[in-house]
C-alpha positions, -999 to +999 in steps of 0.1 A: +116+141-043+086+123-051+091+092-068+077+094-110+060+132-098+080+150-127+074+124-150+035+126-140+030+159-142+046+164-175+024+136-191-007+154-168+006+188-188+005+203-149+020+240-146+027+265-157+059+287-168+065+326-162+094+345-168+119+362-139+104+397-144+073+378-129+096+375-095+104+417-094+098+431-058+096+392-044+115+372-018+114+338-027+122+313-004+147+286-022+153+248-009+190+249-007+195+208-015+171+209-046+190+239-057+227+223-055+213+192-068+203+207-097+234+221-101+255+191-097+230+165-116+214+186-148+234+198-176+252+224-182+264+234-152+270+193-141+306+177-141+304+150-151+337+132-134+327+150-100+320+114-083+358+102-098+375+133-081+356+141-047+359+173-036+341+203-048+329+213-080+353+234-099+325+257-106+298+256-080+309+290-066+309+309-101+278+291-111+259+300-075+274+337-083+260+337-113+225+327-108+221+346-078+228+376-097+200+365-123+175+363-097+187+402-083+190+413-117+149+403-123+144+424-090+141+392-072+157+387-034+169+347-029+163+333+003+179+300+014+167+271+037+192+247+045+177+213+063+192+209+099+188+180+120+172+152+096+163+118+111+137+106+089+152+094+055+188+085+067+180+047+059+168+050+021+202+074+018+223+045+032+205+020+008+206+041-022+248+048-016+251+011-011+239+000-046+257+032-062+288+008-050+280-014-079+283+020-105+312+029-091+330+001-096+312-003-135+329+027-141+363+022-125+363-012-149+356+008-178+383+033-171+405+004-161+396-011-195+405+022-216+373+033-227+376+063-216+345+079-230+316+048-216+335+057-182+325+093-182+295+086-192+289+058-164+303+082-138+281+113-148+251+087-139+265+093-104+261+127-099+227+119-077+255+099-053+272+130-041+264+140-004+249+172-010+251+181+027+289+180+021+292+211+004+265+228+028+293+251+045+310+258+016+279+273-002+268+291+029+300+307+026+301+317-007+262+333+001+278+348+028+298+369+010+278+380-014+249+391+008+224+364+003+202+356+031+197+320+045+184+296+069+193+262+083+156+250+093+154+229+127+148+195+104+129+196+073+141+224+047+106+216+030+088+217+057+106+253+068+098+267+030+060+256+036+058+275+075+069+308+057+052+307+023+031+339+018+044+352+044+058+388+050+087+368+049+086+351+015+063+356-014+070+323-033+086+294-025+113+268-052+123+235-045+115+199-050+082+178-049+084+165-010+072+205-005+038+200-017+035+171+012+036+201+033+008+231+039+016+250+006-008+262-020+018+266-051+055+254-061+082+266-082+096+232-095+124+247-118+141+276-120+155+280-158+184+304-156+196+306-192+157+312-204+153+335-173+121+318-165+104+293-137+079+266-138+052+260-111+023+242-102-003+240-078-013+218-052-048+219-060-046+209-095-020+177-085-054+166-064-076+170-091-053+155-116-047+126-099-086+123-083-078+118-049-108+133-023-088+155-001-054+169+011-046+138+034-053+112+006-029+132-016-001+131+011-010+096+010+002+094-023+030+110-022+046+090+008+033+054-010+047+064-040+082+074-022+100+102-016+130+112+004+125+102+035+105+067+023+108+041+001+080+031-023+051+011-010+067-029-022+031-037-034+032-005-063+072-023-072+056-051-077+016-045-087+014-062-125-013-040-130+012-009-133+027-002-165+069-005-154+072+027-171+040+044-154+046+069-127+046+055-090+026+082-079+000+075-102-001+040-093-007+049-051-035+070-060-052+043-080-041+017-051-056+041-026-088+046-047-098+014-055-096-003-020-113+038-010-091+034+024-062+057+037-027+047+038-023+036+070-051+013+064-033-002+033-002-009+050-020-029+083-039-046+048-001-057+034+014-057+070+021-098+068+038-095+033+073-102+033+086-077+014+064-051+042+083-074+071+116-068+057+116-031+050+094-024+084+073-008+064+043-001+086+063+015+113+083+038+088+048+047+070+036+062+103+066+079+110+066+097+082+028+107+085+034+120+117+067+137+106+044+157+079+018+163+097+037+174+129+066+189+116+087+215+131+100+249+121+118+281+137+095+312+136+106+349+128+110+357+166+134+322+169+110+303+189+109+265+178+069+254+171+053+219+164+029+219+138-006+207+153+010+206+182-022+198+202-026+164+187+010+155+188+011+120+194+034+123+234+063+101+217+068+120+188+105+120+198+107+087+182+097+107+147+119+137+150+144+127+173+154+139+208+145+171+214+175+195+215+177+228+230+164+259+215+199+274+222+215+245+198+188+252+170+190+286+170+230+284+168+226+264+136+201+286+121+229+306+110+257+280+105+272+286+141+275+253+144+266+222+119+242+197+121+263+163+126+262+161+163+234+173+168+219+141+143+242+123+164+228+129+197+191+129+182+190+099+161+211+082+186+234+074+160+260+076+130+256+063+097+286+057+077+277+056+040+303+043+018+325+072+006+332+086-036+358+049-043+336+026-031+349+018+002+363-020-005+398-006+017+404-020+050+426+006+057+393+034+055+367+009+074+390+009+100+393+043+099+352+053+104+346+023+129+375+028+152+402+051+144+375+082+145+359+071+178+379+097+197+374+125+178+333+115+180+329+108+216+353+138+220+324+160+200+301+142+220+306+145+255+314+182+246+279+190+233+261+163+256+280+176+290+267+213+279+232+204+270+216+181+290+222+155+316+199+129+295+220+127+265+247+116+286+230+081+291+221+079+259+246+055+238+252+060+201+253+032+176+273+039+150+264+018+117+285+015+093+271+003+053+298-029+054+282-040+085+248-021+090+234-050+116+263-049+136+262-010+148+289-003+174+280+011+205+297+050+218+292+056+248+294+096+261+291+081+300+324+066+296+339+097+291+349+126+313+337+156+318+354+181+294+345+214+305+366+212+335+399+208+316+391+237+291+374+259+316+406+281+322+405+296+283+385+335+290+416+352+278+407+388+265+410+411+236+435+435+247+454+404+253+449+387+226+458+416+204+488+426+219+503+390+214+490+391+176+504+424+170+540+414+183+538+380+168+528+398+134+505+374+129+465+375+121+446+365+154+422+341+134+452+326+126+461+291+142+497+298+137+489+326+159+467+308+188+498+284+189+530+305+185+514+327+210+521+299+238+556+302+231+556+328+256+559+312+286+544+343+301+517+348+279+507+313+281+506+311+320+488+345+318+461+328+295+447+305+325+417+328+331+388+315+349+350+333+338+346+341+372+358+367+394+339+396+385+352+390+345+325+399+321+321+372+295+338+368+260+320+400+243+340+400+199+340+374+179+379+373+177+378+364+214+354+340+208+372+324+182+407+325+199+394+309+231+375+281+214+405+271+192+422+268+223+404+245+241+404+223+211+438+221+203+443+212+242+413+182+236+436+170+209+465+170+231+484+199+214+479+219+244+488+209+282+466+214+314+487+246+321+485+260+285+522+255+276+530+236+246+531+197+242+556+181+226+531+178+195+521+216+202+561+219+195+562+200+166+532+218+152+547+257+161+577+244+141+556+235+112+539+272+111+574+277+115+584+275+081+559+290+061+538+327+065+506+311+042+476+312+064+457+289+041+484+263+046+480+259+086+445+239+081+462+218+061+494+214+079+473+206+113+451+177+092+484+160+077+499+161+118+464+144+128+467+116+099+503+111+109+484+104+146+466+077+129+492+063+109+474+075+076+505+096+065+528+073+046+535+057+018+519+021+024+497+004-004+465+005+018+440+003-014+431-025-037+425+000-066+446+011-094+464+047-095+490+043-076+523+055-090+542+029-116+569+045-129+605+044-115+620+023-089+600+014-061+618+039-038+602+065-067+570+051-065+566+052-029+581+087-029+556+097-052+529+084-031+536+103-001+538+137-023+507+130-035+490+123-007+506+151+010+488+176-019+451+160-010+459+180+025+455+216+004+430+227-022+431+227-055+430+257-077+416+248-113+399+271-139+363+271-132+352+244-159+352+204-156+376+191-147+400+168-179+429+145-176+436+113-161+416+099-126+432+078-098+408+056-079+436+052-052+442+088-047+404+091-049+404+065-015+427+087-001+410+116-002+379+101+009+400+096+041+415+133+040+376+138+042+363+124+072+395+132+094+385+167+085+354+168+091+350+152+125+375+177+136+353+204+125+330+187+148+352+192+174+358+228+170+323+231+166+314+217+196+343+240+218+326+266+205+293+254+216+304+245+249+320+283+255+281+296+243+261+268+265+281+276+295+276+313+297+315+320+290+301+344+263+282+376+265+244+367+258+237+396+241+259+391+214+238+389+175+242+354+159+255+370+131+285+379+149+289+345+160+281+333+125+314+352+117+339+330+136+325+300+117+329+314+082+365+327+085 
């Protein structure tokens, strides 16, 4: 968002508002972030003690639900872009988590201190501090099922929104401010569900309210003032000039008018101030001129396109990142596949933001600096050996916010090749099927894919090679099978000739005892924390929470079982959530967190690896593959 552009435009009385009927017979084109901001930041639907509990909003899915249905009800058809593979920006997200450290720990004190009420209060001020991205999959999911088209864009969601504006493919276009950067004539900037009505302005009347010359001054403007992939120019923090309460981007058109230059010419003016020195300013500026100017979206027909491309500057790999196959972009169009390797291999590296506690533990710095390494140059190799020989040479700094000078170096030319030791999964349907139907098991089960190598037969049968006159993988439950395979052998669940490890035993045993399909997720992430000696009842946090009642046998006992139920969801009414809050377990879960979600990564990647080597049948609609991802 534009830094002080709501502000501004109130005070400018900019916009207008219209109500929903106004939207009858219209596709309109939502930015997916701004939307689930709102929803998590602005009262009523916020919760408040969301950044105390982690997790998921209790009522995000009833709330989506419920305003999707407004919008269909007014004869308007929602239409969601998701941003992809985002570069630019990742440094004034790391920044802005770091200081939230200082609020998270305000508001631990106060809970600490039994005031109860200023805590609440202190932690609904942190709202903004959730990782929106987070709950990306989950809300793709719950559009899924209830028939709402999206999109995940190439990079820029905004950028996206502004290609397809007033097109055949959408009629109007909501989101935040960083839009109007972009080719766009108009803007919804709120959508007001309970009043069934939605504000919007124009970009034509934000340049003549602000008196700027032309469209390129005005982007000007917008990136000096700051927005969400740059911070605001130092000079407008700390002009005297500027009322502290005046809008910043009122301030960087005023800058930019009275020395009547552009903005790279201001920043080469300011390039030798220290503040510009320390924040590279200069060289972020451009970046992010060329990253509007240039940017890139996914046409109707799927075919990736460069704005402008004919004055693309020849490195402007530097602004977007390394180019990626078309193949990879068009798999996460439709949430094949996520976005964090991909970033990864683009960015050519990993930022670790602190996580919902703070991230003061030992025990969970060690976990994102080291004990995660496999899993990442695991999802690494898998995506780089598949794509491209160059991003096999291309070593990944991983920073981490404790120690963001210091990035650590992973290295994907150290590794093996992977596809060699998974290339024997092509099992087939008729197969597969017949195993699942004497198993009685679901095939998108994993207590299926690894009871089913019980069999000593079945599981010497499975060793199938794609060639020999076999047509590829050709339904998604092959698909699926196959690539949960060849992770669980990565992980070491599996041997070279597909019978059972001695953890693949422990594991079947597990699935063993129980018939609940949503419990084998769960059960699989608690045998991976016991792999990295997370699973126990050690005091690894400096917070309090922890149990205090009983003996300490009690206590510890306790701990386990509690940190056993951060495995599985929780099922809570859909309101917010009340009763008492555990920093500790909090930690914990911030751990349960990233364990599961760099596995995800791997999965992603098997699956990506049976697409980019031809194992599957080309002709098969992404929306069938889309399904393997969302079950």
């Amino acid at each position: 968002m534009i830094s002080g552009f709501n502000e501004w435009a109130a005070s400018a009385q900019l916009g207008h508002t219209d109500s929903f009927v106004e939207l009858n017979d219209r596709r309109l084109g939502i930015e997916a972030e701004d939307f689930i901001a709102n929803i998590l930041t602005t009262a009523p639907t916020k919760e408040p003690l969301l950044p105390a509990l982690g997790g998921l909003p209790f009522a995000l899915e009833e709330i989506i639900i419920q305003q999707v249905t407004t919008l269909k009800d007014h004869g308007c058809e929602p239409y969601f872009i998701f941003s992809g593979v985002v570069s630019n920006g990742q440094e004034e997200r790391l920044q802005s988590a770091i200081r939230a450290t200082k609020s998270i720990a305000k508001a631990w004190d106060l809970y600490g201190a039994s005031q109860p009420e200023y805590a609440v209060t202190e932690f609904g001020t942190l709202s903004g501090t959730i990782n929106v991205e987070n709950v990306y999959r989950f809300v793709q999911n719950i559009l899924r099922k209830n028939g709402v088209a999206f999109l995940v864009a190439p990079h820029s969601a905004c950028a996206q929104l502004a290609s397809i504006a007033g097109t055949e493919f959408c009629d109007a276009v909501a989101g935040s401010s960083d839009i109007l950067m972009f080719e766009i004539d108009q803007l919804i900037t709120e959508l007001d569900f309970e009043k069934a009505q939605f504000s919007w302005i124009t970009r034509r009347e934000c340049i003549e309210a602000l008196g700027v010359t032309s469209t390129s001054m005005f982007v000007d403007t917008c990136l000096l003032a700051g927005c969400s992939f740059l911070p605001t120019l130092p000079q407008l923090e700390n002009d005297l000039t500027v009322s502290p309460k005046g809008p910043r981007i009122r301030a960087a058109a005023d800058l930019l008018k009275r020395g009547q230059i552009n903005g790279n010419a201001l920043c080469l003016q300011y390039r030798d101030d220290p503040a510009m020195v320390a924040l590279d300013y200069l060289n972020r500026y451009q970046k992010a001129s060329l990253y509007v100017k240039h940017y890139v979206c996914i046409r109707p027909n799927g075919k990736i396109e460069t704005a402008d491309a004919a004055s693309a500057p020849s490195d402007l790999n530097n602004i977007m990142g390394h180019r990626l196959p078309e193949e990879a972009f068009a798999y996460l169009s439709r949430g094949v596949i996520g976005s964090d390797v991909l970033c990864w291999i683009a960015s050519n590296e990993i930022i670790e933001r602190p996580p919902l506690d703070g991230g003061d533990a030992d025990a969970y710095r060690r976990l994102v600096s080291d004990g995660l390494t496999p899993l990442r140059t695991s999802a690494l190799s898998l995506l780089s050996y598949s794509a491209h020989r160059f991003y096999q040479h291309n070593p990944i700094d991983l920073r981490c916010w404790f120690n963001p000078a210091a990035p650590k170096k992973l290295n994907v030319s150290d590794t093996t090749d992977p596809r060699s030791t998974i290339s024997g999964w092509n099992v087939r349907l008729d197969q597969i099927e017949a195993k699942a139907n004497k198993l009685e098991r679901d095939v998108s089960s994993l207590a299926f894919i690894v009871g089913s190598l019980q069999d000593t037969d079945f599981a010497k049968n499975s060793v199938t090679a794609k060639s020999g006159g076999n047509k590829p993988l050709s339904s998604p439950k092959e698909v699926r099978s196959n690539a949960l395979w060849r992770f669980l052998q990565l992980r070491g669940y599996i041997q070279q000739d597909h019978q059972l490890s001695a953890l693949g035993k422990c594991l079947q045993t597990a699935f063993m005892r129980h018939n609940q399909q949503d419990l084998e997720e769960p059960a699989l992430l608690a045998f991976e924390m016991l792999r990295l000696n997370l699973l126990n009842s050690n005091n690894m946090f400096p917070y309090n929470g922890s149990p205090q009642r009983g003996s300490d046998t009690d206590k510890r006992n306790t701990l386990l079982v509690s940190r056993v139920a951060c495995f599985a969801g929780l099922r809570h009414k859909t309101i917010g959530f009340t009763g008492p809050l555990s920093r500790h377990l909090l930690a914990y879960t911030s751990m349960v967190s990233a364990v599961r979600g760099n596995l995800r990564n791997v999965v992603e990647m098997s699956l990506f690896g049976l697409l980019a080597n031809y194992h599957v049948d080309r002709s098969m609609a992404l929306d069938q593959l889309a399904e393997i991802s969302y079950r």
